[in-house]
Kinemage of the C-alpha trace (Angstrom):
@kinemage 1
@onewidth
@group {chain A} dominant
@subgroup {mainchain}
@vectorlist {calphas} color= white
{ca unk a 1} P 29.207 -14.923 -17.111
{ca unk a 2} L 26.652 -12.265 -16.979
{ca unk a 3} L 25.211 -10.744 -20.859
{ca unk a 4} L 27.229 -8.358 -22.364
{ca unk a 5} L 26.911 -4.435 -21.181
{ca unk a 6} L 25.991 -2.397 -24.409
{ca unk a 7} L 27.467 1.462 -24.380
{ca unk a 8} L 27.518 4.143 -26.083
{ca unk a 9} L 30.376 6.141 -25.830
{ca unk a 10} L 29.964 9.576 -27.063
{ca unk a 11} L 32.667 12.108 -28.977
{ca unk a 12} L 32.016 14.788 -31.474
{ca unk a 13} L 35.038 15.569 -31.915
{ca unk a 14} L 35.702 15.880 -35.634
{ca unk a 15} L 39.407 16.871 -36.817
{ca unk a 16} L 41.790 15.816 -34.417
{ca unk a 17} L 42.497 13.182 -31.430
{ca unk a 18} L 42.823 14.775 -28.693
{ca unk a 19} L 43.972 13.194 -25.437
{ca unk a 20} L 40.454 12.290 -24.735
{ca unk a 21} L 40.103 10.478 -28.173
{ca unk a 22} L 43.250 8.642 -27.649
{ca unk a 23} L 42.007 7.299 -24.024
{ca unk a 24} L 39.138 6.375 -25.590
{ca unk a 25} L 40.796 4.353 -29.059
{ca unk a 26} L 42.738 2.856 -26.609
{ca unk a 27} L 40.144 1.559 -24.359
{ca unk a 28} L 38.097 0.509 -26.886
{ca unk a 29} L 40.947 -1.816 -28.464
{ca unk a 30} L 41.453 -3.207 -24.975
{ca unk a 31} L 40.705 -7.392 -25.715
{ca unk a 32} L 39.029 -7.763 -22.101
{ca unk a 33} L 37.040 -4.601 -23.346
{ca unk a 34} L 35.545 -6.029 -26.082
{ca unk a 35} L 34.703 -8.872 -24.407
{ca unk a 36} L 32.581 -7.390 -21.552
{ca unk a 37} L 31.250 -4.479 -23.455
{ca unk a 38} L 29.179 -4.752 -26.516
{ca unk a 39} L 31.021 -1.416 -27.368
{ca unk a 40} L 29.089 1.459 -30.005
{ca unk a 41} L 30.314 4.705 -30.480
{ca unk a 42} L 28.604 7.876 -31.563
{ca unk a 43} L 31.133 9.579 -33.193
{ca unk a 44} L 31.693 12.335 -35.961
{ca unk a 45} L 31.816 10.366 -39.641
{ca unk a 46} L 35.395 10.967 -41.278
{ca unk a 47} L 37.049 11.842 -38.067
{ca unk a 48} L 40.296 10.821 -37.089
{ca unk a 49} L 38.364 8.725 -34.077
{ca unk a 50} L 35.943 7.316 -36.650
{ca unk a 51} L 38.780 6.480 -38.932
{ca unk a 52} L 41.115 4.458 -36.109
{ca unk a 53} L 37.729 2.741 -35.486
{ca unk a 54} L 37.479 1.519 -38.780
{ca unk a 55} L 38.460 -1.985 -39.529
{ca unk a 56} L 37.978 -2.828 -35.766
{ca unk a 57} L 34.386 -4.557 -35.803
{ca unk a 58} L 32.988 -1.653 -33.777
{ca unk a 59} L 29.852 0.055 -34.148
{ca unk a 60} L 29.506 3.268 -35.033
{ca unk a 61} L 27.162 5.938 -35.441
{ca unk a 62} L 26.991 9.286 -36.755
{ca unk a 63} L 27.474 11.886 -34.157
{ca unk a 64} L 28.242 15.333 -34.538
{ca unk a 65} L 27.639 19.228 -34.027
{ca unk a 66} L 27.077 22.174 -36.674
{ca unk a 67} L 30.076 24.229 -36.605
{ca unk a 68} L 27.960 26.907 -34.900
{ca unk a 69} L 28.983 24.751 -31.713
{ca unk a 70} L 31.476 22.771 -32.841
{ca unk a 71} L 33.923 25.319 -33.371
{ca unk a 72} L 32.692 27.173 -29.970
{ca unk a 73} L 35.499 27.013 -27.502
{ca unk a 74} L 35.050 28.167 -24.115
{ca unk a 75} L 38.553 27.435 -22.433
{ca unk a 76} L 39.837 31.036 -21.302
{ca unk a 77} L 37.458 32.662 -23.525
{ca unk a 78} L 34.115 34.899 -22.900
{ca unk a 79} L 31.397 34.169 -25.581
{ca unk a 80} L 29.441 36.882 -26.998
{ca unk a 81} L 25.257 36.408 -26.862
{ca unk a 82} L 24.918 35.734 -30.449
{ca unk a 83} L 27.391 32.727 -30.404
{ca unk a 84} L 25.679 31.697 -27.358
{ca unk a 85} L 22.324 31.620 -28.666
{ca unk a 86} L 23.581 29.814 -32.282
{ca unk a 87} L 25.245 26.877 -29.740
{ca unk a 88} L 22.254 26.601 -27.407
{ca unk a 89} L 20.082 25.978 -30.937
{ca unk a 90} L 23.039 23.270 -32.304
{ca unk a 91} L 22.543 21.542 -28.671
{ca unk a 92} L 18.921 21.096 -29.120
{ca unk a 93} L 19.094 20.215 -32.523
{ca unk a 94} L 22.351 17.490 -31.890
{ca unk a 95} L 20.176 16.333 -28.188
{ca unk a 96} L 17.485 15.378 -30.680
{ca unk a 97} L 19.711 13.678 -33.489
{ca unk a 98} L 21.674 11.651 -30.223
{ca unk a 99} L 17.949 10.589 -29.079
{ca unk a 100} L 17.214 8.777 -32.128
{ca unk a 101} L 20.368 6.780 -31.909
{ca unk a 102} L 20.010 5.900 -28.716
{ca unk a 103} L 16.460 4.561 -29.440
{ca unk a 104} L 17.830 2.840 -32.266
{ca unk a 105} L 20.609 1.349 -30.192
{ca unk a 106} L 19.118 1.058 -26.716
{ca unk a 107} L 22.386 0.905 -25.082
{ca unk a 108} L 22.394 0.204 -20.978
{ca unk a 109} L 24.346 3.743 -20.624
{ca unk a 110} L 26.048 6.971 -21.958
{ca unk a 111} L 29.321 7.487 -21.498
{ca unk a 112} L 30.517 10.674 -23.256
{ca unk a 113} L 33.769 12.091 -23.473
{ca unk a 114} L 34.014 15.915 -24.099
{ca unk a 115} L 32.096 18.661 -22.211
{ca unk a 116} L 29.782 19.632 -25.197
{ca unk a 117} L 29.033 15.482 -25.316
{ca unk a 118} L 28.640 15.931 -21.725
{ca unk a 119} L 25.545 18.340 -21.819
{ca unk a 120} L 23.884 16.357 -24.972
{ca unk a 121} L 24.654 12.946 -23.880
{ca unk a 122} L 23.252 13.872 -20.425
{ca unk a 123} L 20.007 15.160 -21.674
{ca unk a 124} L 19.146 12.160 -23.555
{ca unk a 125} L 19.863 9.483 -20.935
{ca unk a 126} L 17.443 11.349 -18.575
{ca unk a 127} L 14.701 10.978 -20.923
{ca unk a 128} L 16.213 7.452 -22.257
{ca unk a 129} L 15.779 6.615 -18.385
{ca unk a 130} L 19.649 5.575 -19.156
{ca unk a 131} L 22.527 6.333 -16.718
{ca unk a 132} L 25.215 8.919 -18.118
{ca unk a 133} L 28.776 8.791 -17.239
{ca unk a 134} L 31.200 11.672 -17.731
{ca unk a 135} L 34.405 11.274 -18.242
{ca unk a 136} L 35.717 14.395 -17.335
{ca unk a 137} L 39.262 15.002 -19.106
{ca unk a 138} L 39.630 18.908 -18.160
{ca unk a 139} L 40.002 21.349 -14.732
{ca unk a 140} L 36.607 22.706 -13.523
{ca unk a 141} L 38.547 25.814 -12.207
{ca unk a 142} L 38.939 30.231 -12.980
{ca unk a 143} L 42.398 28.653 -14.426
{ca unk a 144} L 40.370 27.363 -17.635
{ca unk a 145} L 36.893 28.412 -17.375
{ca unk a 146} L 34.819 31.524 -16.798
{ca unk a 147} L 32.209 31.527 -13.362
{ca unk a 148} L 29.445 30.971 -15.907
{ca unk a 149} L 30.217 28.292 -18.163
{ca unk a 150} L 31.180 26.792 -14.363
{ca unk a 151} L 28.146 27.451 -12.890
{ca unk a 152} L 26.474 25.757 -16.514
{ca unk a 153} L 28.665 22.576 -16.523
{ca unk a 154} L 27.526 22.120 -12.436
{ca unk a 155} L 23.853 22.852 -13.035
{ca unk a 156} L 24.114 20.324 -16.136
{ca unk a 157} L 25.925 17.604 -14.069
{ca unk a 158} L 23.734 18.016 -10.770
{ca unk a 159} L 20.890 17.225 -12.957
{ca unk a 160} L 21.536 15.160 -16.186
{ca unk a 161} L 25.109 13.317 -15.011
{ca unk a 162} L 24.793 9.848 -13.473
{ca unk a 163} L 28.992 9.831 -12.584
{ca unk a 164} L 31.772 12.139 -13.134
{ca unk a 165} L 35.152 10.162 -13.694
{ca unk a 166} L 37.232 12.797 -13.783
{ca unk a 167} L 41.174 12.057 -14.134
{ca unk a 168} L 43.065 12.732 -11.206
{ca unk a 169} L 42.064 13.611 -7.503
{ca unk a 170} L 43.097 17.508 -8.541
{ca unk a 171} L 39.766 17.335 -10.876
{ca unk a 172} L 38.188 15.236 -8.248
{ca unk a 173} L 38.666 18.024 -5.822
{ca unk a 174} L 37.578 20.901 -8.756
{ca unk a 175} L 34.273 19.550 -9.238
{ca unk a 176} L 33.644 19.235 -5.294
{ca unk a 177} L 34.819 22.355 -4.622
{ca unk a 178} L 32.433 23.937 -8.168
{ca unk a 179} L 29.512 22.330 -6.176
{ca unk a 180} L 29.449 18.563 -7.219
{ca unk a 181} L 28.139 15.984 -5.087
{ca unk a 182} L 31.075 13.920 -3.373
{ca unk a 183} L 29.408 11.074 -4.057
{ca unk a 184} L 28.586 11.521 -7.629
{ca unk a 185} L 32.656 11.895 -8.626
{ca unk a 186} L 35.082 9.248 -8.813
{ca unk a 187} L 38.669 9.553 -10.343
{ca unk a 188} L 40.158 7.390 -12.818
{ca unk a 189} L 43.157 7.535 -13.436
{ca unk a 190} L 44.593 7.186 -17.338
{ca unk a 191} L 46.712 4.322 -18.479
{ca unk a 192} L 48.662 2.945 -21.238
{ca unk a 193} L 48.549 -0.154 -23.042
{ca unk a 194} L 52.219 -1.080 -22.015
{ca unk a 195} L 53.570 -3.307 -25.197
{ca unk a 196} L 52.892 -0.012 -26.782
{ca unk a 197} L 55.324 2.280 -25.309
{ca unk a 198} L 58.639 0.317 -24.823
{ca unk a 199} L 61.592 1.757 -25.633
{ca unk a 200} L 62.741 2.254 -29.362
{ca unk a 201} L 65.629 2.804 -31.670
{ca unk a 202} L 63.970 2.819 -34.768
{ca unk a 203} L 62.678 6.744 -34.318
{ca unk a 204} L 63.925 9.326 -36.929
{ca unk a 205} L 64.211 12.789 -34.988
{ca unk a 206} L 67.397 12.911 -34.555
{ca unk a 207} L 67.758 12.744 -38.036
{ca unk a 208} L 65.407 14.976 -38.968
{ca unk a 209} L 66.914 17.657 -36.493
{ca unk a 210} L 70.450 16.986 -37.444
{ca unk a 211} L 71.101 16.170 -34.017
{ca unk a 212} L 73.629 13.669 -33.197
{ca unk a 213} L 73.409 10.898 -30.821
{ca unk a 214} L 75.909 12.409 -27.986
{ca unk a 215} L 74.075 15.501 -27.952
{ca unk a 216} L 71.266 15.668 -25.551
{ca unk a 217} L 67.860 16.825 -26.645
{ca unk a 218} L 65.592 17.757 -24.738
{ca unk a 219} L 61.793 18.174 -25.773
{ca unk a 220} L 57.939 19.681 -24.554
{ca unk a 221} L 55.453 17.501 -26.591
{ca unk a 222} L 52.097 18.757 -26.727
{ca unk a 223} L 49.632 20.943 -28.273
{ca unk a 224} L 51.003 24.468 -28.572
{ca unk a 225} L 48.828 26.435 -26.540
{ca unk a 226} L 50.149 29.883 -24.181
{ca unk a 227} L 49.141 27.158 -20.751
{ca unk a 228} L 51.250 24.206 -22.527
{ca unk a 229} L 54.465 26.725 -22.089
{ca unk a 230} L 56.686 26.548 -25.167
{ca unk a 231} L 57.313 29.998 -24.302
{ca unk a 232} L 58.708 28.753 -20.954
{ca unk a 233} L 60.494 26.220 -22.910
{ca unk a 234} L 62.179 28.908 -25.103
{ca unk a 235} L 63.613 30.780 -21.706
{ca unk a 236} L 64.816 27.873 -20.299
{ca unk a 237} L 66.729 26.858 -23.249
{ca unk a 238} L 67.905 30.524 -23.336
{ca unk a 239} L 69.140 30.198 -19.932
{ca unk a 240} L 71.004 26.944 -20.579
{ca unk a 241} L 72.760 28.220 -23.898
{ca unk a 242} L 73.893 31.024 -21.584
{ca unk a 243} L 75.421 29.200 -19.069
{ca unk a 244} L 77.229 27.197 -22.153
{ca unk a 245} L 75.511 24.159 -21.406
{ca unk a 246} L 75.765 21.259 -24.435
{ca unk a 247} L 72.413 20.372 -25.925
{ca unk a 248} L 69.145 20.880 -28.042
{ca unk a 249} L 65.450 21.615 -27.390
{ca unk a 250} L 62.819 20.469 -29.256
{ca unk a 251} L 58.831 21.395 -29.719
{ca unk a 252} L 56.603 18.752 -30.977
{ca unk a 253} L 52.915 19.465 -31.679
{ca unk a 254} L 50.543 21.494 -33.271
{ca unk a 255} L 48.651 24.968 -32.785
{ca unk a 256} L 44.766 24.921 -33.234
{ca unk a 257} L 43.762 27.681 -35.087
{ca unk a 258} L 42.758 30.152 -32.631
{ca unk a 259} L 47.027 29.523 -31.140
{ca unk a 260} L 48.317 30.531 -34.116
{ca unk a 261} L 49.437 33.992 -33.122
{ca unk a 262} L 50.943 32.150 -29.985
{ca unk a 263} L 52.999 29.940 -32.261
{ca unk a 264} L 53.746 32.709 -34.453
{ca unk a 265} L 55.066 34.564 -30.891
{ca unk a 266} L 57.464 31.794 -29.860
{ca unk a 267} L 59.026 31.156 -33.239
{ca unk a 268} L 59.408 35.562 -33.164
{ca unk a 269} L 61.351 34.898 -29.729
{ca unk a 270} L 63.236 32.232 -30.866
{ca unk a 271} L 64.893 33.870 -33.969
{ca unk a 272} L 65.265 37.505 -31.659
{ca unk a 273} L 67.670 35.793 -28.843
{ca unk a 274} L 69.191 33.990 -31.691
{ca unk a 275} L 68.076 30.067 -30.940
{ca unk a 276} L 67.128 29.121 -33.625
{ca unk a 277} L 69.733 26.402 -34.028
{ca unk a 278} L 69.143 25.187 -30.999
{ca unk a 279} L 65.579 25.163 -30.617
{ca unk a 280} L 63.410 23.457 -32.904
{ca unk a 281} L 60.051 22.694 -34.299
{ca unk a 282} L 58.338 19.715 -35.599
{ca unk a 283} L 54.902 18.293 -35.880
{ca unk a 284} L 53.348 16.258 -33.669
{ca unk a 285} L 54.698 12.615 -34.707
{ca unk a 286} L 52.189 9.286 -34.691
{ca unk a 287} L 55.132 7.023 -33.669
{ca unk a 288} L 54.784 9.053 -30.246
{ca unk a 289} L 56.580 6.441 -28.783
{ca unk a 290} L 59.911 6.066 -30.885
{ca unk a 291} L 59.619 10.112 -30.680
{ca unk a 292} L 59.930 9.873 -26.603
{ca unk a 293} L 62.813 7.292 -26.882
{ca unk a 294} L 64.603 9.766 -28.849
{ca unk a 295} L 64.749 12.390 -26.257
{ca unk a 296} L 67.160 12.570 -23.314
{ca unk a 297} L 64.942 14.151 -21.333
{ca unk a 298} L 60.682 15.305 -21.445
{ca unk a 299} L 60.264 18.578 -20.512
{ca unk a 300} L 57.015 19.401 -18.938
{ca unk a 301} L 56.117 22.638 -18.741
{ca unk a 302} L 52.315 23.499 -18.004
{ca unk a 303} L 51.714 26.516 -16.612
{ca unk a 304} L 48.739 26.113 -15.477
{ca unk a 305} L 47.252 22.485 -13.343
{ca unk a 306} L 47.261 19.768 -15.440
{ca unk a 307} L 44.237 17.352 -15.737
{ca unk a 308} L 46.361 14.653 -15.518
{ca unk a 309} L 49.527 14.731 -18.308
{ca unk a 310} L 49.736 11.312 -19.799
{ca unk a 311} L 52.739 12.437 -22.355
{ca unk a 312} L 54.498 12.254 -18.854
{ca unk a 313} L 53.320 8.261 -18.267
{ca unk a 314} L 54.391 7.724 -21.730
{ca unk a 315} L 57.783 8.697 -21.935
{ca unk a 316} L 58.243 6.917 -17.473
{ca unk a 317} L 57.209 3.616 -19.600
{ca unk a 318} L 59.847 4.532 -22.601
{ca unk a 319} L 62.518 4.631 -19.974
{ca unk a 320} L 62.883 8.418 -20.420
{ca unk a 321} L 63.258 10.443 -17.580
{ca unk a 322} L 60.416 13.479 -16.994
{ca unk a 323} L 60.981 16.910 -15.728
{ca unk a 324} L 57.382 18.311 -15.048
{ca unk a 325} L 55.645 20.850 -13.690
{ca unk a 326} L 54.442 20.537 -9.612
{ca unk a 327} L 50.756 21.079 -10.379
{ca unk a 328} L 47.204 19.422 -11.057
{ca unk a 329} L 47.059 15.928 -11.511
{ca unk a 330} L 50.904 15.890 -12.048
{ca unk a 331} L 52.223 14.651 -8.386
{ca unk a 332} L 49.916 12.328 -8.554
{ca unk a 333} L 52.121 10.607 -11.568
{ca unk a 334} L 55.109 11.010 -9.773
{ca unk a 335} L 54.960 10.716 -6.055
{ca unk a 336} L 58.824 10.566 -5.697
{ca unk a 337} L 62.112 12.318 -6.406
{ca unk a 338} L 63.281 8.562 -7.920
{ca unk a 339} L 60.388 9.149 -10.292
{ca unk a 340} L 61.133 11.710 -11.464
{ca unk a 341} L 62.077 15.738 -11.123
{ca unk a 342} L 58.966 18.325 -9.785
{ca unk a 343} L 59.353 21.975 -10.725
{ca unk a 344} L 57.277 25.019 -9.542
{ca unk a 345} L 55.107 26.175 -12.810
{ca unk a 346} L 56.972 28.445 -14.723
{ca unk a 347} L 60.178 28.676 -12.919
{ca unk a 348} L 63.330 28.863 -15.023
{ca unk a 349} L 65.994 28.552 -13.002
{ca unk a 350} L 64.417 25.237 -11.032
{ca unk a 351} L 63.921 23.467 -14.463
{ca unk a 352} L 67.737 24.702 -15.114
{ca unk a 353} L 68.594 23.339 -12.050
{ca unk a 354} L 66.959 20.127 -12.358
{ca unk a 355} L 67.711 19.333 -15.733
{ca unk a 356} L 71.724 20.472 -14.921
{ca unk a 357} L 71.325 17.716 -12.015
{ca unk a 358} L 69.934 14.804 -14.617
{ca unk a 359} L 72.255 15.228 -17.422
{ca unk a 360} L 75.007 15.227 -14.778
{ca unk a 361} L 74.250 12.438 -12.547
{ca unk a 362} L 74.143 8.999 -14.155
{ca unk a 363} L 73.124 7.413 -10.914
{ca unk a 364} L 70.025 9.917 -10.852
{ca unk a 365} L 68.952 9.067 -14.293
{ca unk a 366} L 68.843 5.492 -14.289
{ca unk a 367} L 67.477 5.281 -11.150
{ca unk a 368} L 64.375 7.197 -12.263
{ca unk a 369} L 64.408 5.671 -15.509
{ca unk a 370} L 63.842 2.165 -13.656
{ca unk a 371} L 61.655 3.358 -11.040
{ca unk a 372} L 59.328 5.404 -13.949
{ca unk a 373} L 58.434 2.210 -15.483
{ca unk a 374} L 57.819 0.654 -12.297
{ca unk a 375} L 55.518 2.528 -11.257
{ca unk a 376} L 53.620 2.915 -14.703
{ca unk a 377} L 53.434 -1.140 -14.662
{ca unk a 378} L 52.062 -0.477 -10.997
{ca unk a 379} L 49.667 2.264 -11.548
{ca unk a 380} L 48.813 3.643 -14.935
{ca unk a 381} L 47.820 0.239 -17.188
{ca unk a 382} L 45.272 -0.192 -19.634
{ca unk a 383} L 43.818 -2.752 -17.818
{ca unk a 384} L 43.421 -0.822 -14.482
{ca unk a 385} L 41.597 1.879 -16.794
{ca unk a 386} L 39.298 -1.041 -17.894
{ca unk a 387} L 39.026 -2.513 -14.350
{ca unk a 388} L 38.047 1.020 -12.841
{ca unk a 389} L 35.114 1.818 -15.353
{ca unk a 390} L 33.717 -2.401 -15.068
{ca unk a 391} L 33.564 -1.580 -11.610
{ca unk a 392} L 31.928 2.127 -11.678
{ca unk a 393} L 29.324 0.971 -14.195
{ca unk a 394} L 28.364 -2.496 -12.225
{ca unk a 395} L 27.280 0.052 -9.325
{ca unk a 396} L 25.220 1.858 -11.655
């Protein structure tokens, strides 16, 4: 068996797990992971990543930005010079604090995880003479990012980035299109460790909604952001109340701080067209798959292309059927109408329609819920995840 590959995977991220933490938890507990990989991670010290790590044998190291940069966010945002020039000086100062781990470590490559990680990571395996892989968990597109921080993230990758693994072929196709080498890019897409996400009875919602068990309910889980579309949520729920249609809706997640006032907006909209018994609120849940099992049906409702949308993978392997959103990396989950039900982004009356055709076809709904775990046991396991990267970083 050839020695052990030694890696440093990369994540600042300091007060929540994000999608792109939990891919990377979960590949890191994978058994044939830590058998191949002599696995370190550079990771922020008291973080919710750097907690789940602990306990787990893994190697970690401190990793982190100032919140000068830390708290920058560029999604949908323009940044004004002075916040530019504080975050360029917390890059060089975190590209020189990475370099020392790195020598201390001497890992065989970089892989990093978010975009900041992306630009520090990349710096230091250039002058590490170290390969860096990106694992690219966002849309390189006007939809999410302004031209410059584009044309940034493509002059950065053209020169520092070994790989790009971004998450569906709809990413793929963003970073050709933004000016990335073909050959440099190669999708991967997310999986699940499967004994994880089977279905449950032992989940609580219900209760905790006051929601009984012949009642269908209906839920969008996800952080609550305007392009998540928990204001879509809210009209489609309006539109099934009016047509006297049985049933409740549910949000589940969280609001960074900055989505606040978007929170703040959908609760407003809920209490003015009088929903509020029939549209609900909780936080996000840890259990996320007892939550899932819960729900009659997953509402999807992104309005703008998803990276990929593994909440949607999660609740196919639960055995509970998905509505989603016909964009991004999202037909690329579910290729068929035995899948599962495609909408056009933001369109009320097709999610009515779709969800009326669900709850009222029996037929429909098992056949998707048996054909939705199929195809997650086909396509979207841990193990392919693992077998994907082995294979990108033995070409390196």
């Amino acid at each position: 068996m050839p020695p052990r590959r030694r890696i440093l995977f990369v994540d600042h991220v300091s007060k929540v797990l994000g999608g792109a933490e939990v891919n990377l938890l979960e590949l890191l507990t994978l058994p044939a992971a830590r058998e191949r990989w002599d696995i370190q991670v550079a990771c922020a010290p008291e973080s919710p990543l750097d907690q789940a790590l602990n306990g787990m044998g893994l190697a970690r190291h401190a990793h982190g930005f100032a919140s000068s940069l830390n708290e920058l966010r560029v999604v949908g945002r323009r940044l004004n010079l002075m916040a530019k020039f504080r975050g360029w000086q917390e890059l060089r100062r975190a590209t020189i604090r990475l370099s020392r781990c790195v020598a201390d470590v001497r890992p065989s490559v970089l892989l990093s995880c978010t975009n900041k990680d992306h630009f520090v990571a990349g710096r230091v395996a250039r002058s590490a003479g170290l390969p860096s892989v990106w694992w690219v968990n966002d849309i390189l597109s006007a939809d999410f990012f302004s031209w410059p921080v584009r044309k940034v993230f493509v002059r950065q990758a053209n020169r520092f980035a070994t790989r790009l693994v971004p998450v569906s072929d709809f990413g793929r196709t963003a970073l050709l299109r933004e000016g990335v080498p073909g050959d440099r890019v190669r999708t991967i897409h997310n999986g699940i460790p499967l004994d994880r996400y089977r279905r449950s009875s032992d989940g609580d919602l219900r209760t905790e909604l006051g929601v009984s068990r012949d009642m269908p309910l209906m839920g969008l889980v996800g952080r609550i952001t305007p392009w998540k579309g928990q204001d879509l949520l809210v009209k489609i729920a309006a539109e099934w109340i009016r047509r006297n249609r049985p049933g409740c809706f549910v949000i589940i997640g969280r609001a960074f701080n900055e989505d606040a006032p978007f929170e703040a907006s959908v609760r407003e909209s809920i209490a003015q067209l009088g929903l509020s018994e029939r549209v609900r609120f909780v936080p996000f849940r840890s259990d996320i798959a007892s939550t899932l099992s819960e729900l009659d049906v997953l509402l999807h409702c992104s309005t703008k292309p998803e990276p990929f949308g593994r909440v949607i993978i999660e609740a196919m392997a639960v055995g509970t059927p998905v509505i989603a959103a016909r964009a991004g990396g999202v037909p690329e989950i579910i290729r068929s109408d035995d899948e599962g039900g495609l909408a056009e982004p933001g369109n009320v009356s097709e999610y009515v329609h779709q969800l009326a055709a669900l709850l009222d076809g029996p037929a429909l709904r098992e056949r998707r819920v048996n054909s939705a775990r199929q195809a997650v046991e086909t396509r979207f396991t841990l193990g392919r995840v693992f077998a994907d990267f082995e294979s990108l970083l033995a070409g390196l």
